[in-house]
N, C-alpha and C positions, 0 to 999 in steps of 0.2 A: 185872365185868371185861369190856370189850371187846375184843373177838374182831379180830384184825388177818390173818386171812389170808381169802383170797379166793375164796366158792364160785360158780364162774358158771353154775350150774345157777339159786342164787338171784340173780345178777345179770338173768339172763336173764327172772326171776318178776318183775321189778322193772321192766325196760325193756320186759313185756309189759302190764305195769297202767297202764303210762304212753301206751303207743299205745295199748290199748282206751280207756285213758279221753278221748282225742282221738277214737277211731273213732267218732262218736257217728249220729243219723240226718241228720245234715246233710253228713257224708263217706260215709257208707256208702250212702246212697241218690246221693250226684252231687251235691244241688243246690247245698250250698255250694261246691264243687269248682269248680261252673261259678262260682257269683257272684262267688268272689274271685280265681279264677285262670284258667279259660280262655275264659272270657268276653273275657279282655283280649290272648289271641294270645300270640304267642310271648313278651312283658311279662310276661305274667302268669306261663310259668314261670318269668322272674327274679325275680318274686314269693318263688316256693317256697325258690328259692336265699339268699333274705334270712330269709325264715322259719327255715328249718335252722337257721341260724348264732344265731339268736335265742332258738329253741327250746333249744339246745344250753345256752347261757347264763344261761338263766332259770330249766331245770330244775335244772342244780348249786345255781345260787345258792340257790333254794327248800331244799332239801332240806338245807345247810350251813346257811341260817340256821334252819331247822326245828329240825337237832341245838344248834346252838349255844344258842340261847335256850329251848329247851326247848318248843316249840311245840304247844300242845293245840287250839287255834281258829284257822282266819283272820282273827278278830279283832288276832290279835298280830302274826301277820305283817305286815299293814297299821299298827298302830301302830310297830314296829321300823323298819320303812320309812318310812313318811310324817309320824312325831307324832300326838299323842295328837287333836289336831282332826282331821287331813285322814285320818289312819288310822279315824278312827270314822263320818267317811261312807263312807270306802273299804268297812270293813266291811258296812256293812249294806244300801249299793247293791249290792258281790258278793251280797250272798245271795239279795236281791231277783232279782239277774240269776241268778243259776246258779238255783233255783228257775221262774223264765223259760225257761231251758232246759231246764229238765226235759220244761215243756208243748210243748218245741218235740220232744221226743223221742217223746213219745208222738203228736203232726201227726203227725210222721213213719212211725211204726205205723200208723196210721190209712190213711194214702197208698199206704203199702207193699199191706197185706191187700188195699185195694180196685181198685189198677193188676194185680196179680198174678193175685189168686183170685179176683175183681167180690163179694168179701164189703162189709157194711156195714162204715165204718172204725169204729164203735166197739167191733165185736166186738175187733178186735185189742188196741185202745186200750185196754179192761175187761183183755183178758187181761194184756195188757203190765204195765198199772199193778199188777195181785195181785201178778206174778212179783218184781218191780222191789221192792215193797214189805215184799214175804215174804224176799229177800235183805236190805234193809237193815237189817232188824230183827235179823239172824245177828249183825252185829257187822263192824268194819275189819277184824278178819283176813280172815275167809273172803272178803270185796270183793275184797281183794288177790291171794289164792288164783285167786279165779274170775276176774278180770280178766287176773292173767298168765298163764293158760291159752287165755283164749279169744281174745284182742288177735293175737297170732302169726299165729295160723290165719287169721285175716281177712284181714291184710295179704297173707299168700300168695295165697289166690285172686284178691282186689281189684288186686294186680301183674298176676293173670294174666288177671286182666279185660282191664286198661289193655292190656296187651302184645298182645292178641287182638284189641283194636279198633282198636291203629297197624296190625298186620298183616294185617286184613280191608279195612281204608281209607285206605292210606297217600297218594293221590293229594288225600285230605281235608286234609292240609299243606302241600298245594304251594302255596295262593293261600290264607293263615287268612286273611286282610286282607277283601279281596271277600267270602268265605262269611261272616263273621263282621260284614259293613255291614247286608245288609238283615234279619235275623234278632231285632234292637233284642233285646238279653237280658238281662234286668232283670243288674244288677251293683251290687257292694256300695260301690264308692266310680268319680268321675271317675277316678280316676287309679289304676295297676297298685301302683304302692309304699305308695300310703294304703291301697289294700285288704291287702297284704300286713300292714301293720302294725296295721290294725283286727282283724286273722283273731288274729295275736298275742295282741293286748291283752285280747280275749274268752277265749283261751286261756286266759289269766295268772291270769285271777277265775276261773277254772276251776280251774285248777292250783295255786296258794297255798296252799290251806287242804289239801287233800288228799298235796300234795308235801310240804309244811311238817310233817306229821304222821306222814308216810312217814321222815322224815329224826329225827324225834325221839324215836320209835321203835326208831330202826334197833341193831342188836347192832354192825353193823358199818356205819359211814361210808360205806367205800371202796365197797361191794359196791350200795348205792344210789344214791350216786351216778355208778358204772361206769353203774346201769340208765338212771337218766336221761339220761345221754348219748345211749347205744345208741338207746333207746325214741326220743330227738328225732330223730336219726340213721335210724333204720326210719321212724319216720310219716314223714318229709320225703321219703323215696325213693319210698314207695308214694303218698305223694301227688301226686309230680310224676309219674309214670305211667300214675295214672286220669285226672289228670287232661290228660296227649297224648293217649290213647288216645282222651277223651270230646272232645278237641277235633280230632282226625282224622274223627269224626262226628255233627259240630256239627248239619249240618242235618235228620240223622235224629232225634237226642236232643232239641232243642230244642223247649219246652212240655211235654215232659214233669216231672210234678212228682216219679219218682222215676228219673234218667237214666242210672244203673249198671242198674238192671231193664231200662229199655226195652233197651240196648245187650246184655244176657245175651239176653237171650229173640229177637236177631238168630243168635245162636249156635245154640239150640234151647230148644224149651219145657222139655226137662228140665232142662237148664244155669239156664233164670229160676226154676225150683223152688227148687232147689238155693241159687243167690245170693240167692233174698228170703230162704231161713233164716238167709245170712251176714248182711243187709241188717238184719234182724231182731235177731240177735246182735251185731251192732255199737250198735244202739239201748239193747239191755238193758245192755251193758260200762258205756255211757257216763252212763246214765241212772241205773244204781244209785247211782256214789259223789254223783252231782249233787243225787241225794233225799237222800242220807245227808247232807250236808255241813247241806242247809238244814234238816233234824230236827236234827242235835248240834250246831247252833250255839246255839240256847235252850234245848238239853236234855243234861242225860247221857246219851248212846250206850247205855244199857242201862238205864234207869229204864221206868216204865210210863209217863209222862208221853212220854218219844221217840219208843214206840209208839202212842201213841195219835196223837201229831204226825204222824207218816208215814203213818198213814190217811186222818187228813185233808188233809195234802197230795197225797195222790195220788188222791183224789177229784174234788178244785180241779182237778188239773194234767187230767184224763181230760175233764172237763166243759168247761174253755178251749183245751183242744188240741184236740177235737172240732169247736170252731164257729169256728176261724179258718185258712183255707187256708193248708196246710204252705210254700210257697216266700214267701209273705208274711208268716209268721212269721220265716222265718229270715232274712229279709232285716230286716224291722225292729229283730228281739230280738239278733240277733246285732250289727249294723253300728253299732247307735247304742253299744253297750255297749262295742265294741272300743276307739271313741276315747278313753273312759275309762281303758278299760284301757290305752293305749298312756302316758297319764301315768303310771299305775303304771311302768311302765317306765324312764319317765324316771327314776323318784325312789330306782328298786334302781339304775340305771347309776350316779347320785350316788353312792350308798350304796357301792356295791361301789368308785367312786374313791378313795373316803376311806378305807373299808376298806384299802385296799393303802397310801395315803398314811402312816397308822396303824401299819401291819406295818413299813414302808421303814423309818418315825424312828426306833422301836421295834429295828430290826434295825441300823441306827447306830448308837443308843446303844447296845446290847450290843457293838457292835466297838471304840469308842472305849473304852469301863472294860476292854477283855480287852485293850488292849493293853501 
């Protein structure tokens, strides 16, 4: 029997597993922040403004066709979506890319321990990969658990980052145009709206399989999809704040490979402690379901065979996120994959018209026999 009334303690669990799993090392460290959004000036936060509303969208939808069709892999979700052909490249280039991302989570370890503490990055990178590995082998609940626990908190400080660097640099907005000409800052696409919609699209293979399974799961409907609203609604706000705040200090942050650190450690050396553990935490949020997703796509979630998969994938992901510098990961792994993703897009926007087209006839024909 499902459960129809509404607890927002777990709405709240819900809409926090959705932001950590966006807070990954490409927001938590800065560098995607800059590539796809303040890179491009005051554009770029109408970037974020298109995001929200997209984000907002993608996450119901996910999560309603997750319940609806019963969803166990992101395999289904892309065949429901796109047919059995274009859903079966859909699938297995997502896993390809979120796997991708995974390595680009552990760069980001890597960058972090050696900007921060002058450690070797693979110390951090060994450590990261055990912790990451030893969560996903627990199982989706506890992912959930620990994701909507620790997601919340980040965003707090990461606001109070942003908020602390408009108000240590506010003279840093008055001319973005000029500070932001001769500074050449590697960016995810020519244009502010392509980048906003490639950040989407890379979301989207992020978000499918893991929303999709949140939703099919769920005891109650309402209470998951309240989170994913919320959750799209939170990341959107803290991301359009680190990312003023990191563009009121464009010329200080820039070249740096981890740009939320440099801008803390302006604050005080205690404060860059402190934030590289957030920095770090935000890696591990995002990093776990993204191992988990590519181990139980060719495995049961609890076989010995999943286990042993996510050893070796987090070996791979330690050993290629080691030897490729973290802001040219995320610019490659993430950019090319977004425009992918952004077809995906197109083909739920279809989906969802026909969907309603569906419901209208449907709700016609019941009023013409009732009358």
């Amino acid at each position: 029997m499902t459960n129809t009334s509404t607890h927002w303690g777990r709405v709240a669990t819900y809409a926090g597993a959705f932001i950590a799993f966006l807070i990954g090392s490409g927001f938590a460290t800065g560098q995607e922040v800059v590539q796809y959004f303040s890179a491009y000036g005051w554009q770029g936060l109408l970037g974020i403004g298109v995001v929200m509303l997209l984000f907002v969208y993608v996450g119901r939808e996910f999560v309603l066709i997750g319940k609806a069709q019963n969803v166990h892999n992101s395999g289904q979700m892309y065949t429901y979506l796109c047919g059995k052909v274009l859903g079966r490249f859909f699938d297995y280039f997502a896993i390809v890319f979120i796997y991708m991302s995974f390595i680009v989570m552990i760069g980001g370890t890597g960058a972090t321990v050696a900007q921060q503490y002058g450690m070797a990055p693979w110390t951090g990178a060994v450590c990261m990969g055990i912790v990451v590995a030893g969560t996903v082998i627990c199982g989706l609940d506890k992912i959930v658990n620990v994701l909507g626990k620790v997601g919340p908190a980040i965003v707090v400080l990461t606001i109070l980052l942003g908020l602390w660097g408009i108000l240590k640099h506010p003279q840093g907005l008055s001319d973005v145009n000029a500070t932001l000409a001769p500074l050449n800052l590697m960016k995810a696409s020519s244009n502010w709206l392509f980048a906003a919609l490639s950040y989407v699209g890379f979301c989207m293979l992020w978000l499918a399989g893991f929303m999709g399974l949140m939703g099919s799961s769920a005891n109650n409907l309402r209470e998951v999809t309240f989170g994913a609203v919320l959750g799209a609604i939170g990341f959107s706000v803290a991301l359009f704040i680190i990312a003023l705040g990191l563009l009121a200090n464009m010329e200080f942050i820039a070249g740096s490979m981890v740009p939320t650190l440099k801008l803390a450690a302006s604050i005080h050396p205690l404060f860059a402690t402190v934030f590289s553990i957030i920095v770090l935490a935000g890696i591990y949020t995002t990093a776990v379901p993204l191992l988990w997703q590519a181990s139980a796509r060719f495995t049961d979630g609890k076989s010995a065979a999943f286990k042993l998969l996510t050893v070796v994938l987090t070996v791979i992901g330690v050993v290629v996120g080691l030897n490729v510098p973290f802001d040219k990961l995320v610019n490659a792994i993430y950019v090319i994959n977004g425009y992918v993703g952004f077809v995906l897009l197109l083909f739920m926007v279809v989906h969802t018209i026909k969907r309603k087209r569906v419901a209208q006839s449907a709700s016609k024909g019941y009023a013409t026999t009732n009358r």
